[in-house]
N, C-alpha and C positions, 0 to 999 in steps of 0.2 A: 614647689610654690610658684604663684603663677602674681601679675599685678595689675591682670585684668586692661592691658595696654595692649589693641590688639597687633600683631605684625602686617598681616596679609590678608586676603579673604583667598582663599582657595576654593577647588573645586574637586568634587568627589567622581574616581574618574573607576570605582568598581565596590560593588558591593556582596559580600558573599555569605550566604544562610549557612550558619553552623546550628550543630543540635547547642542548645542554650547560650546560641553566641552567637558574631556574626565579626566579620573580618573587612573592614575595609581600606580600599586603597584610597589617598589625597593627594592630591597634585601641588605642589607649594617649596616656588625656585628659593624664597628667602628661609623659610623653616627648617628646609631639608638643604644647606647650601656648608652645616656645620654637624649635622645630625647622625647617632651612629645606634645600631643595634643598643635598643635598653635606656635611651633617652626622652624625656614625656615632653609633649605636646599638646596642649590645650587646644580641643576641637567644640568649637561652638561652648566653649567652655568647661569642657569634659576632660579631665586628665587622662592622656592615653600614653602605651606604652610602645614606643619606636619598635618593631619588628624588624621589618627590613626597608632601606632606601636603596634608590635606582631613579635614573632619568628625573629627577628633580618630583618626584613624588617617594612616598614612605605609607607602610603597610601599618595598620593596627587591628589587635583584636579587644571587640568589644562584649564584656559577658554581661548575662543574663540582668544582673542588680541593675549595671549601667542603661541598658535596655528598657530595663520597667520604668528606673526615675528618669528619664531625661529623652530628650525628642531627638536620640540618633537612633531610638526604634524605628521612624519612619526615615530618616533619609534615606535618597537616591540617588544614582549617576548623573552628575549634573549639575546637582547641589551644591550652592557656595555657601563655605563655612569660615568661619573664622577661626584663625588658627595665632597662636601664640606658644615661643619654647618658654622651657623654666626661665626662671628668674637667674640668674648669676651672683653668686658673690657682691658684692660691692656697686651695683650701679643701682639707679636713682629708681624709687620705689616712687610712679608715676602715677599708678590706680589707688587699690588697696589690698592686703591682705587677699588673693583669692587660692584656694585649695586644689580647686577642680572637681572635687565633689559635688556634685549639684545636689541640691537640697526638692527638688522638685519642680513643673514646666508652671509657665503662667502663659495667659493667653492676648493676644494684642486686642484691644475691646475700641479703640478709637486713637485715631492722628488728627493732632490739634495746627495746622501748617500757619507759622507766622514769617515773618521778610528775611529773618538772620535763627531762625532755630525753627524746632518740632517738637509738641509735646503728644506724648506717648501714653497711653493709658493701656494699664494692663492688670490683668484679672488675675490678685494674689490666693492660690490656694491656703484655705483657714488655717492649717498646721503651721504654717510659715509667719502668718500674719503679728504676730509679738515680739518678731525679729528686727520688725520693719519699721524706721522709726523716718521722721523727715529730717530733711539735709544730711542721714546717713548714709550709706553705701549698698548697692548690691548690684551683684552681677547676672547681666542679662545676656544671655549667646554670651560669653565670657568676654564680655566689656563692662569693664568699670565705671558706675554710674552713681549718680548723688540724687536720689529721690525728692522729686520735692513735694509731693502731697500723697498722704496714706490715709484708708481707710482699712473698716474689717476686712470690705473683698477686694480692692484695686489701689494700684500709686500711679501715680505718674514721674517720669523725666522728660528733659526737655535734651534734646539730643542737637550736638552742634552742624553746622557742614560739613565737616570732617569728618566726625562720625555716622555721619550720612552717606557719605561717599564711599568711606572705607570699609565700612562695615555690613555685615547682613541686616542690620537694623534699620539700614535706609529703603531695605525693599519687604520686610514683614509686612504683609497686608491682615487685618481685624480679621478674626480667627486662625490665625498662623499661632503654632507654640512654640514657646522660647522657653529654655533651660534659666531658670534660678538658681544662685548656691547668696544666701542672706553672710552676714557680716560675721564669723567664725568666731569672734568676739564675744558679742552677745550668746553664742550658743554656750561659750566657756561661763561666762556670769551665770548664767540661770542656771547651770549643771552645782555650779559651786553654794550658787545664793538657796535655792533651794531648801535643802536640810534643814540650814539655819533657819529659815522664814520660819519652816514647818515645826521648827524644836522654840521655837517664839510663840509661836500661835499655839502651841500645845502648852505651853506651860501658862501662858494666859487663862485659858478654858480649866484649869482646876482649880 
């Protein structure tokens, strides 16, 4: 479990084609400074699984599923990501709730630049969009974010200087994809609420 509070932005300093998978190296002195074979790391939001560290970088492999939902299909040597370790026991739960499973990429559609923040517009794929409510939570590049306007196809956040600074979200330009995972929460409610609706509404109609 991850809390969407990012540590570092790192840099991607190797990337390698496997048959339905792909392996890559990160560079990142504070992630990898505690890190040991079988420990997860949140990449651009992506829950991976520590392979091997060396020289202040750590190996992951990333298969096929992770590949089709999320934009580390395209990354390349060079690329800064954002990187965040699990969560720990007992310390202060700073974002929200995030998994690492990304739920699908949305797309950066327009930057709204004002003197102390930025707002963000971004293009919500329709499967996602019932997730996404306003002043709720979702995670963008695996930063925790508080939505402040949704529609069917897009929301927006307004991002601070810090998160501008620290983050790859200060350098997305309009058409860049960014990895989604919505509020885990809401995915539990509707799995659960469901049936019920369904055995309501059926028993109304006879």
């Amino acid at each position: 479990m991850f809390t969407g509070i990012v540590e570092e932005l790192g840099h991607v300093v190797a990337v390698q084609d496997l048959p339905d998978a792909a392996r890559i190296r990160v560079r990142g002195p504070i992630v990898t400074s505690d890190a040991k074979h079988g420990d997860s790391i949140a990449v651009n939001g992506v829950c991976l699984t520590v392979v091997e560290v060396e020289d202040n970088t750590f190996t992951a492999d990333v298969m096929r599923e992770t590949l089709v939902r999320s934009s580390l299909a395209k990354v390349a040597e060079g690329d800064r990501v954002n990187l965040e370790r699990a969560a720990a026991v007992g310390q202060r739960l700073g974002g929200h709730i995030v998994q690492g499973h990304v739920d699908g990429t949305g797309t950066i559609l327009a930057r709204e630049k004002a003197e102390h923040w930025e707002v963000v517009h971004i293009g919500l794929p329709p499967q996602l969009a019932r997730y996404v409510v306003e002043k709720g939570s979702i995670t963008v590049d695996g930063v925790s974010l508080t939505v402040v306007t949704v529609s069917e196809d897009e929301f927006t956040v307004s991002l601070i200087p810090t998160t501008l600074d620290l983050t790859t979200l200060g350098h997305r330009k309009p058409g860049d994809h960014v990895n989604l995972e919505v509020d885990v929460l809401a995915k539990y409610v509707e799995r659960l609420a469901v049936p019920h609706l369904r055995a309501i509404v059926g028993e109304e109609t006879q």
